[in-house]
N, C-alpha and C positions, 0 to 999 in steps of 0.2 A: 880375128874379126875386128872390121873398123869401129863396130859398136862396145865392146869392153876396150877397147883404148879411150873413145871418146869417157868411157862409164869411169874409166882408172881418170882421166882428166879432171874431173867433174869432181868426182871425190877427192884429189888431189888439192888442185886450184884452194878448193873450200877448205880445206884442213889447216892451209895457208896461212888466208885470208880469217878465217875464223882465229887463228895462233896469233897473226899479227894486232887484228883490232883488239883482242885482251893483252895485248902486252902495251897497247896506246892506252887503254882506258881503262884501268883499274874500278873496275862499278860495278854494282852490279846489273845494270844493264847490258852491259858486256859479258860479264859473269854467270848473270842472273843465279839459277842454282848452285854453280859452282863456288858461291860464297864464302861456303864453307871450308873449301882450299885453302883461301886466303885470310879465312879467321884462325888456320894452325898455327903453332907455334914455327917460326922461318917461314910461313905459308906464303909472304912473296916468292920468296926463292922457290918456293917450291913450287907455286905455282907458274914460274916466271919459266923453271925450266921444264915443265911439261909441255906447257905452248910454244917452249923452243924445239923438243925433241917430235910435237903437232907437225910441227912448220915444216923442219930437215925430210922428216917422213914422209909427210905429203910430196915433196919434191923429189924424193929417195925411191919413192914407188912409182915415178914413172919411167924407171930404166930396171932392163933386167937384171941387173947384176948387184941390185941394193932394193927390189923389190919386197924379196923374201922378209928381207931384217927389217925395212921399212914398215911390214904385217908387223912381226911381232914387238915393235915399238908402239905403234898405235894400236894392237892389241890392249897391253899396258895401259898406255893412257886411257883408252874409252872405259875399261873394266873401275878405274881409279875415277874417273868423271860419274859412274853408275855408281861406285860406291859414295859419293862422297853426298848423292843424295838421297840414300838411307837415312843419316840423321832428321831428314824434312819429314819421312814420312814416319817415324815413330814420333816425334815432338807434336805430329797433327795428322793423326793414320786416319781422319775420318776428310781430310779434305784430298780429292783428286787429284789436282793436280801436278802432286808432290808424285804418285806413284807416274803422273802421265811422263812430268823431267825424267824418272829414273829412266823410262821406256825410251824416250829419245836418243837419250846417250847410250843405253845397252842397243840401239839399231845401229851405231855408229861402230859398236864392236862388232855386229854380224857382219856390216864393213869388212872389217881387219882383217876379221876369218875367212870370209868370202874372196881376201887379197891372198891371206896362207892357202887355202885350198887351189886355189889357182897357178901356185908357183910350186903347189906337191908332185913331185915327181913320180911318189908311188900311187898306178890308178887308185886303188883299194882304199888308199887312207883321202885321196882326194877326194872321194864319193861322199866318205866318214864327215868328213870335216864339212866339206859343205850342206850336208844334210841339216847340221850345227845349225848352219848361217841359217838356212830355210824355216827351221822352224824358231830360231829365234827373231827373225823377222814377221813370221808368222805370228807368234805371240805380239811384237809389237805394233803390227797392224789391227789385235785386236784393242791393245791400249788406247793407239790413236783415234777408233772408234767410239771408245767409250769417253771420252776427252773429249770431243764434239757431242758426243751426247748431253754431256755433264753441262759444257760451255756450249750449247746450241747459239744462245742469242750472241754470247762475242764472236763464234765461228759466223757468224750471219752478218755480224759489223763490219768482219776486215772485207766481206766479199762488196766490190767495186762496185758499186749507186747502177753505174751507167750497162749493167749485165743483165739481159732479159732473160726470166720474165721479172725476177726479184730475189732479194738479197736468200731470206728464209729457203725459200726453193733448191738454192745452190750447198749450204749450208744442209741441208738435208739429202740432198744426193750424193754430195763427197760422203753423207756419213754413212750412208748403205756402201758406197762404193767401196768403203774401209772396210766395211762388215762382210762383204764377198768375198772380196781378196785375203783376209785372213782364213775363212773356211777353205778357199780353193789352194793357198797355201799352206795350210795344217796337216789339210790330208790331201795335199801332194795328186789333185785336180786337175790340166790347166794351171801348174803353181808356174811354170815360166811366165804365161801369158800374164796370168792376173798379178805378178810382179811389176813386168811390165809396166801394164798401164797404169799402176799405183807409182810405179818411177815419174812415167808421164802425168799425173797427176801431181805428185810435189813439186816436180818443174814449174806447171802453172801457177801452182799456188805461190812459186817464190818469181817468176815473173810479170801477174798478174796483181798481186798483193803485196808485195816485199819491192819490187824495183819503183814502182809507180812511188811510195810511200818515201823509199831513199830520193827520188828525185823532189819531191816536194819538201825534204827536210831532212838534210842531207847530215845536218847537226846532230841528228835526236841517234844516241849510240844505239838502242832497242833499236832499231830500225836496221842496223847494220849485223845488231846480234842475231836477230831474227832471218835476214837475207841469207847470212854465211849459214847457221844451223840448217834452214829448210834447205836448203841444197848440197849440206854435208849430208844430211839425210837423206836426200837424192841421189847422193852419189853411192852412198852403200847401199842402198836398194837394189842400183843399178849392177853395183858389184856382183850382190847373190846373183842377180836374173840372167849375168851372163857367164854363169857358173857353169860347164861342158854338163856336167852330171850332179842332180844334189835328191 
């Protein structure tokens, strides 16, 4: 289907481009959570060759023949990005945040999985495995719910002045939209659909939000961390949703 190529692109492209600008800018605005990579001991190195082996990957899984290994490299990597912000949420288990970063990066692994299950040749375990990806996208659609809950007024800031009727409105309807779509995903509802339009939904939010911002300040690296993540994001959403069977 032309829609899982386009969906493999998207997650692709982003994996890239997300590897490349942490390997220009060393910050943590590039970084942001992933900080703590680079406070180990060799933690450049270490970090330098995980967003090399990002990069290879993303470009590895757009041909059939290095799809599969491409999955279980960026398996790797996302599970090591999830873990590495563990440490935020025990040094400060009562602020949000810290658990909404782990949620982000563990949806970039339903990604990976949603790429292995797609390149499984046995139907039975293909089902298995993507069932994985579905419900841990599922769990992280309820993170991202709660995350705008928590941050309502900043989720209400990044939405563009010039969007009617008004900023709060929009801010509150992505966050119900969050809230559907993880129920219609949990218990396997309408879980294509309401994938779907939640794919369709981070889209905007990084075309609407995220490109307008790179063009006005093309300098500010957050601006670029943010573009690349919200549609890495997109792109493994898009992975599970165009899963044969999950």
């Amino acid at each position: 289907m032309k829609t899982a190529l386009y969906g493999r692109i998207v997650f692709g492209a982003s994996a890239v481009l997300f590897g490349v600008i942490a390997l220009m800018w060393h910050d943590s605005d590039t970084w942001q959570t992933l900080r703590q990579i680079w406070s180990l001991p060799f933690g450049t190195i270490i970090g330098g060759c995980l967003m090399t082996a990002q990069i290879a990957s993303g470009i590895g899984m757009q041909y059939p023949g290095t799809a599969r290994s491409a999955s279980v490299v960026l398996g790797v990597v996302y599970s090591l990005f999830s873990l590495a912000c563990i440490p935020g949420i025990i040094a400060a288990s009562t602020i949000y945040a810290h658990y909404g970063s782990f949620f982000e990066q563990f949806s970039l692994l339903c990604g990976a999985i949603a790429l292995y299950a797609a390149t499984e040749a046995s139907a039975a375990k293909a089902v298995v495995i993507g069932r994985l990806a579905r419900l841990g996208l599922g769990v992280c659609a309820i993170s991202f719910t709660l995350s705008q809950v928590f941050y309502l007024r900043f989720t209400a800031d990044l939405v563009p002045k010039w969007i009617p009727p008004d900023q709060m409105f929009w801010a509150i309807i992505t966050t119900i939209a969050f809230a559907l779509a993880a129920i219609a995903i949990l218990i396997n509802r309408q879980a294509r659909l309401a994938i779907r339009l939640m794919t369709l939904m981070l889209a905007l939010f990084g075309m609407v939000v995220w490109i307008p911002r790179l063009i006005a300040r093309p300098q500010a690296h957050l601006n670029w961390s943010e573009f690349g993540l919200t549609f890495l994001i997109t792109g493994a959403a898009w992975m599970v949703a165009d899963l044969r069977s999950f």
